[in-house]
LOLUM-743745 format. One record per atom (N, C-alpha, C): atom name; x, y, z. Coordinates in Angstrom, 1 decimal. Example, Ala and Ser with C-alpha at 12.3 -4.5 7.8 and 13.67 -1.06 7.14 Angstrom:
<torkols>
a | px | py | pz
N | 13.2 | -5.7 | 7.8;
CA | 12.3 | -4.5 | 7.8;
C | 13.2 | -3.3 | 7.8;
N | 12.8 | -2.2 | 7.1;
CA | 13.7 | -1.1 | 7.1;
C | 12.9 | 0.0 | 7.9;
</torkols>
This chain:
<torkols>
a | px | py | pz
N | 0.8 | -1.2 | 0.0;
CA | 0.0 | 0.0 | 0.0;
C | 0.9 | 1.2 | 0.0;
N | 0.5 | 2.2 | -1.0;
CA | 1.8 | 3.4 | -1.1;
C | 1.2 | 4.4 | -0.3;
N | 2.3 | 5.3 | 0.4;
CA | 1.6 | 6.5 | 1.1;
C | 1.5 | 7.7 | 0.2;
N | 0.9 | 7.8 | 0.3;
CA | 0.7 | 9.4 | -0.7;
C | 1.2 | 10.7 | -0.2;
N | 1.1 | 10.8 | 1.5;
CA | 1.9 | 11.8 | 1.8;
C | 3.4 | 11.9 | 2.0;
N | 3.9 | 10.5 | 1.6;
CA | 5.8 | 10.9 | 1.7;
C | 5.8 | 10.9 | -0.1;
N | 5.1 | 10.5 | -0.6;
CA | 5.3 | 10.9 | -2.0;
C | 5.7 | 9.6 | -3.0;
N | 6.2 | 8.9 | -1.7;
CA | 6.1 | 7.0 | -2.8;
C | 5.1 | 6.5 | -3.6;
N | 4.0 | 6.9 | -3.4;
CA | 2.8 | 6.6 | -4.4;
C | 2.7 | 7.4 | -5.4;
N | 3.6 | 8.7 | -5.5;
CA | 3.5 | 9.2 | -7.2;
C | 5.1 | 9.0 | -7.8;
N | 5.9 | 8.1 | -7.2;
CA | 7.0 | 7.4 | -7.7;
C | 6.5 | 7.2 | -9.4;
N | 5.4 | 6.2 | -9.4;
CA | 5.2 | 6.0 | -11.6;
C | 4.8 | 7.2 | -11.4;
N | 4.0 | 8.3 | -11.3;
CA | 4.0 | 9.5 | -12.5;
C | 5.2 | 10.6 | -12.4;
N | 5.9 | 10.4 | -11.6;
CA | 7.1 | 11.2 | -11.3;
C | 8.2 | 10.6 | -12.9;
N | 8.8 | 9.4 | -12.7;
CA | 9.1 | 8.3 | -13.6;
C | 8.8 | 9.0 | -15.2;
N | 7.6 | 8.2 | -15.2;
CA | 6.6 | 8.9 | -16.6;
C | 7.0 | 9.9 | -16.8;
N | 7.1 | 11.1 | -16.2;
CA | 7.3 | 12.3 | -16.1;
C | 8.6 | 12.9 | -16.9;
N | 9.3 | 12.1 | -16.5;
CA | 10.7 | 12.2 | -17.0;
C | 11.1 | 11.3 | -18.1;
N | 10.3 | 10.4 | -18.7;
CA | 10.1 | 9.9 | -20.1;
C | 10.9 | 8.4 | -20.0;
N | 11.1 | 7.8 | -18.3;
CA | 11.5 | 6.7 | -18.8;
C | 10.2 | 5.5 | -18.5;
N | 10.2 | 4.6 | -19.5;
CA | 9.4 | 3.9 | -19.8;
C | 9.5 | 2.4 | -19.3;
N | 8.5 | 1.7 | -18.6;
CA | 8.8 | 0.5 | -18.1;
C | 9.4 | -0.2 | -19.6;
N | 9.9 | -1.3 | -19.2;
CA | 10.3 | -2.7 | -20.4;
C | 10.5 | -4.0 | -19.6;
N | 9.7 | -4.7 | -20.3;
CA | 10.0 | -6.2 | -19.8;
C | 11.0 | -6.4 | -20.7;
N | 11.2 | -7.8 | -19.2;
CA | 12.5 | -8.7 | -19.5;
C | 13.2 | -8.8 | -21.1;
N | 11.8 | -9.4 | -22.1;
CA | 12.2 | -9.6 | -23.2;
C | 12.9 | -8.4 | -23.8;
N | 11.7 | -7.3 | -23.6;
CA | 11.9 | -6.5 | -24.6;
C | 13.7 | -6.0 | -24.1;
N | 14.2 | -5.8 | -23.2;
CA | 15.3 | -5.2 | -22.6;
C | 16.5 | -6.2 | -22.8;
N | 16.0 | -7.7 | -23.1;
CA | 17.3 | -8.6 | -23.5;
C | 17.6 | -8.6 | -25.1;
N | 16.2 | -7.9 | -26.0;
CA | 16.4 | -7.3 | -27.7;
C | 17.0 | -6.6 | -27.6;
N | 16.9 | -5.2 | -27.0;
CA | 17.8 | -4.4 | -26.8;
C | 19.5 | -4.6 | -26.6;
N | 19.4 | -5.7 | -25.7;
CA | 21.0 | -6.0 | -25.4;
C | 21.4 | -6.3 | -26.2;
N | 20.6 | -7.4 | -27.2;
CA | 21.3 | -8.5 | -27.9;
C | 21.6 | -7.7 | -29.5;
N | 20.7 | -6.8 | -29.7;
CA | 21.2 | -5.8 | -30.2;
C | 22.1 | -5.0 | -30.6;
N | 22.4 | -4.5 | -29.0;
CA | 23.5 | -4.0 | -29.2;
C | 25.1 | -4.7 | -28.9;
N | 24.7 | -5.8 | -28.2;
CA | 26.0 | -6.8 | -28.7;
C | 26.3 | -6.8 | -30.2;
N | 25.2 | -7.2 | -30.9;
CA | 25.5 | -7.5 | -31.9;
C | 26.3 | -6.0 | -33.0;
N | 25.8 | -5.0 | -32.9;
CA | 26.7 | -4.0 | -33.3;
C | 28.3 | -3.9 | -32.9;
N | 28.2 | -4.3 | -31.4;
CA | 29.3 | -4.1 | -31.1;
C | 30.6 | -5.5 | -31.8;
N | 29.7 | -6.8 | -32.1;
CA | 30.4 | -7.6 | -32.8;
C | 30.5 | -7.7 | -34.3;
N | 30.1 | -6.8 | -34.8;
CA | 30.5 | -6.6 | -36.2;
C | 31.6 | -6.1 | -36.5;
N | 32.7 | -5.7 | -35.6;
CA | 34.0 | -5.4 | -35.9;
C | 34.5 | -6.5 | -36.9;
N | 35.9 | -6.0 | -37.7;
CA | 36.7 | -7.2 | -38.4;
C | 37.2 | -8.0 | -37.3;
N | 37.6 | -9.1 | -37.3;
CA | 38.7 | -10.0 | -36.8;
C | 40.4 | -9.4 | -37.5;
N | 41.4 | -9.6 | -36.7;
CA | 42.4 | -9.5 | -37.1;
C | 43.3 | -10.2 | -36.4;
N | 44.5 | -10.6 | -36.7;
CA | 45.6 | -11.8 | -36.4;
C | 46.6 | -10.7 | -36.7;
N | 48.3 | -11.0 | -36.4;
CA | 49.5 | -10.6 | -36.5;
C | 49.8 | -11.6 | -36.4;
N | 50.7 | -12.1 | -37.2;
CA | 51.9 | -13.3 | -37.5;
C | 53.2 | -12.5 | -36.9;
N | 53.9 | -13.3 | -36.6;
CA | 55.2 | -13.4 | -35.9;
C | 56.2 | -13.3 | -36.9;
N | 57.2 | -12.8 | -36.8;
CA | 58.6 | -13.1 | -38.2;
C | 58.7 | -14.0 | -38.2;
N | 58.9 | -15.0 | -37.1;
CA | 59.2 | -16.3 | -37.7;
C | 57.9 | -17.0 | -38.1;
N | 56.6 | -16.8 | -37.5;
CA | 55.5 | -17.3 | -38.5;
C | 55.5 | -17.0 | -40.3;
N | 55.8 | -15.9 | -40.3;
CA | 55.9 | -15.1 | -41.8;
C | 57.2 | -16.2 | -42.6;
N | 58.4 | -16.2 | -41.7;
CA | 59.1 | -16.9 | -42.4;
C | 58.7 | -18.3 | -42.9;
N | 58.0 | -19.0 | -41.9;
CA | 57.9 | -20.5 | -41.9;
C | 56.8 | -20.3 | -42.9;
N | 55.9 | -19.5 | -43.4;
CA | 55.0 | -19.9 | -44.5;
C | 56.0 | -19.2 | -45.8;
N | 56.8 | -18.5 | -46.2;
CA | 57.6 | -18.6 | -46.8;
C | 58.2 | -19.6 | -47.0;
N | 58.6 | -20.2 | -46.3;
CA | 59.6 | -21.6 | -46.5;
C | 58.8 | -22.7 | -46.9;
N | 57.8 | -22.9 | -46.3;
CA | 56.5 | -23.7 | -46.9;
C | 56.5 | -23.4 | -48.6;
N | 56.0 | -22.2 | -48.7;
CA | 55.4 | -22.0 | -49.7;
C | 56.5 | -21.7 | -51.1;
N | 57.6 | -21.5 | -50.5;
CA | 58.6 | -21.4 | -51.4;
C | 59.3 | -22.4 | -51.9;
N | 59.5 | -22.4 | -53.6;
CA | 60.1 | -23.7 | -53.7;
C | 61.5 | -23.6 | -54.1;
N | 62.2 | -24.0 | -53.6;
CA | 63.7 | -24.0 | -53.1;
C | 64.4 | -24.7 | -53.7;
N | 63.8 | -25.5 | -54.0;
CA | 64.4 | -27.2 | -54.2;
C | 65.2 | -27.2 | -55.8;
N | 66.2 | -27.4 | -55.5;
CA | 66.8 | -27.5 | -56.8;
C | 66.8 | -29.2 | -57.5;
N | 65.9 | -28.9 | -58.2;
CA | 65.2 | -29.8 | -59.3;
C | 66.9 | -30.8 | -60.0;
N | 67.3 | -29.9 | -60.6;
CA | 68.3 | -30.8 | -60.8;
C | 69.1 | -31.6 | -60.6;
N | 69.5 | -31.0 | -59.6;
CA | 70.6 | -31.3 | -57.9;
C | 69.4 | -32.9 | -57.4;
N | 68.3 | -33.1 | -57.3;
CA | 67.5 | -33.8 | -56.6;
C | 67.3 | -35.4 | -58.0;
N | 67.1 | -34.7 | -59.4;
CA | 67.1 | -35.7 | -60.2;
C | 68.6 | -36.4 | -60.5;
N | 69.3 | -35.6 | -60.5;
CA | 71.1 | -36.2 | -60.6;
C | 71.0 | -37.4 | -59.4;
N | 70.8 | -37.0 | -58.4;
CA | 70.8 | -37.5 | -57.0;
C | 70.1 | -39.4 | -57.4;
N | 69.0 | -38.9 | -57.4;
CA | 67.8 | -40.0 | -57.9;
C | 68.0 | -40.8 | -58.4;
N | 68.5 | -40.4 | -60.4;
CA | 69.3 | -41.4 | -60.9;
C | 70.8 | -42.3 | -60.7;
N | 71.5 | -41.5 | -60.0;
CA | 72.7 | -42.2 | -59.3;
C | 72.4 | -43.4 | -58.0;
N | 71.1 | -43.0 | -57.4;
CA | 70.9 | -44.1 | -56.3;
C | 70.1 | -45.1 | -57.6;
N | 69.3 | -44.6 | -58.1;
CA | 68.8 | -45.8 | -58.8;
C | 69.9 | -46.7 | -59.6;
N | 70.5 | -46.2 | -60.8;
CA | 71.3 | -47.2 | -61.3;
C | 72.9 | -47.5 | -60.5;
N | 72.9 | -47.3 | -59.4;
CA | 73.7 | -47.6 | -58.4;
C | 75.2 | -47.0 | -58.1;
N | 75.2 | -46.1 | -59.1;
CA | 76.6 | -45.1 | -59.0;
C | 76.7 | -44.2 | -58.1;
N | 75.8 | -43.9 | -57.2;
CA | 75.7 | -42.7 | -55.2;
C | 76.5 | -43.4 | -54.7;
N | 77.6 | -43.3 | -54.0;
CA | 78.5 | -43.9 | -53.5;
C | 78.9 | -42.6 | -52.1;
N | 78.5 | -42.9 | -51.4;
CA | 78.6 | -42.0 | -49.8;
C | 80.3 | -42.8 | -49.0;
N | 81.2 | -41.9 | -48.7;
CA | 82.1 | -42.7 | -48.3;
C | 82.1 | -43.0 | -46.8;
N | 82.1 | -43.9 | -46.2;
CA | 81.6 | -44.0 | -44.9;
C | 82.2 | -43.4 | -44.2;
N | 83.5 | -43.1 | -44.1;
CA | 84.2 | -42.0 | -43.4;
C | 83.3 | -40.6 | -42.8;
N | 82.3 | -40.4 | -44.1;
CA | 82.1 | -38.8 | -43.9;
C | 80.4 | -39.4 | -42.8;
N | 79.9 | -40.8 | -43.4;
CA | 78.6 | -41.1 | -42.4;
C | 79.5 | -41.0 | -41.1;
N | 80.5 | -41.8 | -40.6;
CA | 80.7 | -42.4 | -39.0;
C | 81.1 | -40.5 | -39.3;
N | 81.8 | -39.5 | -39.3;
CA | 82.0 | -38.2 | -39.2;
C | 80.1 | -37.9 | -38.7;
N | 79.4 | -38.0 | -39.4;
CA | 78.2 | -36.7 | -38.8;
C | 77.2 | -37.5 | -37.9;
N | 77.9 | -39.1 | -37.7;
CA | 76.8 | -39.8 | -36.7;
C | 77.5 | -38.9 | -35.9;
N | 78.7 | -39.3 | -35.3;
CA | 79.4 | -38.5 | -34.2;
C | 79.4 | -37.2 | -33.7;
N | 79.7 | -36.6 | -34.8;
CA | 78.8 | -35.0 | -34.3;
C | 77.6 | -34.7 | -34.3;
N | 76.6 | -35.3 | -34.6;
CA | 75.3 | -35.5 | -34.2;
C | 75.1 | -36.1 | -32.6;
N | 75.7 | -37.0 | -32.4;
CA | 75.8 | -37.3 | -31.1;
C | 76.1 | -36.3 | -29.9;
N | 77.4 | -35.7 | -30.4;
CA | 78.0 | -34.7 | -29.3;
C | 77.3 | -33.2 | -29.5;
N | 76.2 | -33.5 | -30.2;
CA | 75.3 | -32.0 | -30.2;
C | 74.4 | -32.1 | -28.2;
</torkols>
């Protein structure tokens, strides 16, 4: 029950008065979702790293010397690659001592 003489009973036309308007739950969660949603239409953006930049460089770059790899190919194929083992026991061993 409102008192009318402390003035809590004209709390709504006071309210009104000043132009703010009730809103249910719904209507005030449209509004939010609303305005989330403007606020999520920014772009997305990423920054790569130098060394990310590099490593898709390196990916994407072809490096490979074609010739150097077919010379290679046909010498293991018809059996003329001859590796002298000296230089394998050499890089097992400094491979080891890494």
């Amino acid at each position: 029950m409102a008192n009318e003489t402390s003035g809590i009973g004209n709390l709504g036309s006071l309210v009104n008065g000043l132009g703010i308007e009730k809103t249910s739950g719904v209507a005030r969660s449209a509004k939010a979702a609303s305005a989330t949603e403007a606020k999520s239409i920014q772009q997305d953006q990423t920054t790569l790293s130098p060394a990310a930049g590099a490593l898709a460089q390196a990916v994407n770059g072809d490096d490979t010397r074609m010739e150097k790899v077919a010379a290679l190919q046909k010498a293991i194929a018809d059996g003329s690659y001859n590796v002298p083992s000296t230089a394998v026991a050499d890089k097992l061993i400094s491979s080891m001592l890494k």
